[in-house]
C-alpha positions in Angstrom: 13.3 -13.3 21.1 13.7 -11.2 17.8 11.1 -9.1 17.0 9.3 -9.0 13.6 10.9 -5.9 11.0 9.5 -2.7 10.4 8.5 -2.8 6.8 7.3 -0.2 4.1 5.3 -1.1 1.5 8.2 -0.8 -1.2 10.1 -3.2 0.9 7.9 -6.0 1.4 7.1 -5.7 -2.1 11.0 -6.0 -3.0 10.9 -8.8 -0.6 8.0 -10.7 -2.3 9.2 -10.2 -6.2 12.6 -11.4 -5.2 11.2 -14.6 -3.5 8.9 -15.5 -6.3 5.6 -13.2 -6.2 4.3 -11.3 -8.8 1.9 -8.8 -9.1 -2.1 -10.3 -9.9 -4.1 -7.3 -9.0 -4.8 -4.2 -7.3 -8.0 -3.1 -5.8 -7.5 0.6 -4.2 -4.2 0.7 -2.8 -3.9 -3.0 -1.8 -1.4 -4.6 -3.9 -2.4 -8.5 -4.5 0.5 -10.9 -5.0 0.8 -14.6 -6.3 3.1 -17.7 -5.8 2.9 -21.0 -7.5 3.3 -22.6 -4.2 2.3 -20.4 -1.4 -0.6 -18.3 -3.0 -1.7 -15.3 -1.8 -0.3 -12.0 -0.6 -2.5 -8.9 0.1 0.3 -5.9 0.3 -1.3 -1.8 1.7 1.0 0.1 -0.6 0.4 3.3 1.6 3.1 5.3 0.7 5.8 5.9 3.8 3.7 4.0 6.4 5.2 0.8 7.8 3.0 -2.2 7.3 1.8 -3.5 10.6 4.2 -6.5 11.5 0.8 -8.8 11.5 0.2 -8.7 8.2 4.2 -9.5 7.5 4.1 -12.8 10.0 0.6 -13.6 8.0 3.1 -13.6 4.8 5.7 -15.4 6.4 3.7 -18.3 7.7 1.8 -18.6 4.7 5.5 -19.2 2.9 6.2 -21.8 5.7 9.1 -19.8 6.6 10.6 -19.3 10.5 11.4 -16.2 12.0 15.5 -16.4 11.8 14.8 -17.8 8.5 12.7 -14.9 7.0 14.8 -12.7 8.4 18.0 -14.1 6.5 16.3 -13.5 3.0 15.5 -10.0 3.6 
């Protein structure tokens, strides 16, 4: 089974403003996204850290997307 990517911040962010997210707010250094459809994403912009792969799978259910099938749009 494939395991879920290693992510920075800058490239779940890439991810989420080329699939249709855009910047609402940010409170500290939590980056809040929204999508018409799917809603919410809450981002830790902590710069060089990867982001903890449960917080990506959060993201990707929320877009009703599958593992193979995130993976291809990255």
């Amino acid at each position: 089974m494939t395991k879920l990517p290693r992510l920075t911040a800058a490239e779940l962010i890439k991810f989420l403003n080329k699939n249709g997210y855009n910047l609402n707010r940010q409170e500290g250094s939590h980056k809040i996204f929204r999508h018409p459809v799917y809603g919410r994403a809450t981002v830790p912009d902590h710069a060089g850290k990867t982001i903890h792969p449960k917080i990506i799978k959060e993201i990707m259910v929320s877009m009703g997307l599958t593992l193979e099938k995130f993976l291809s749009l990255l």
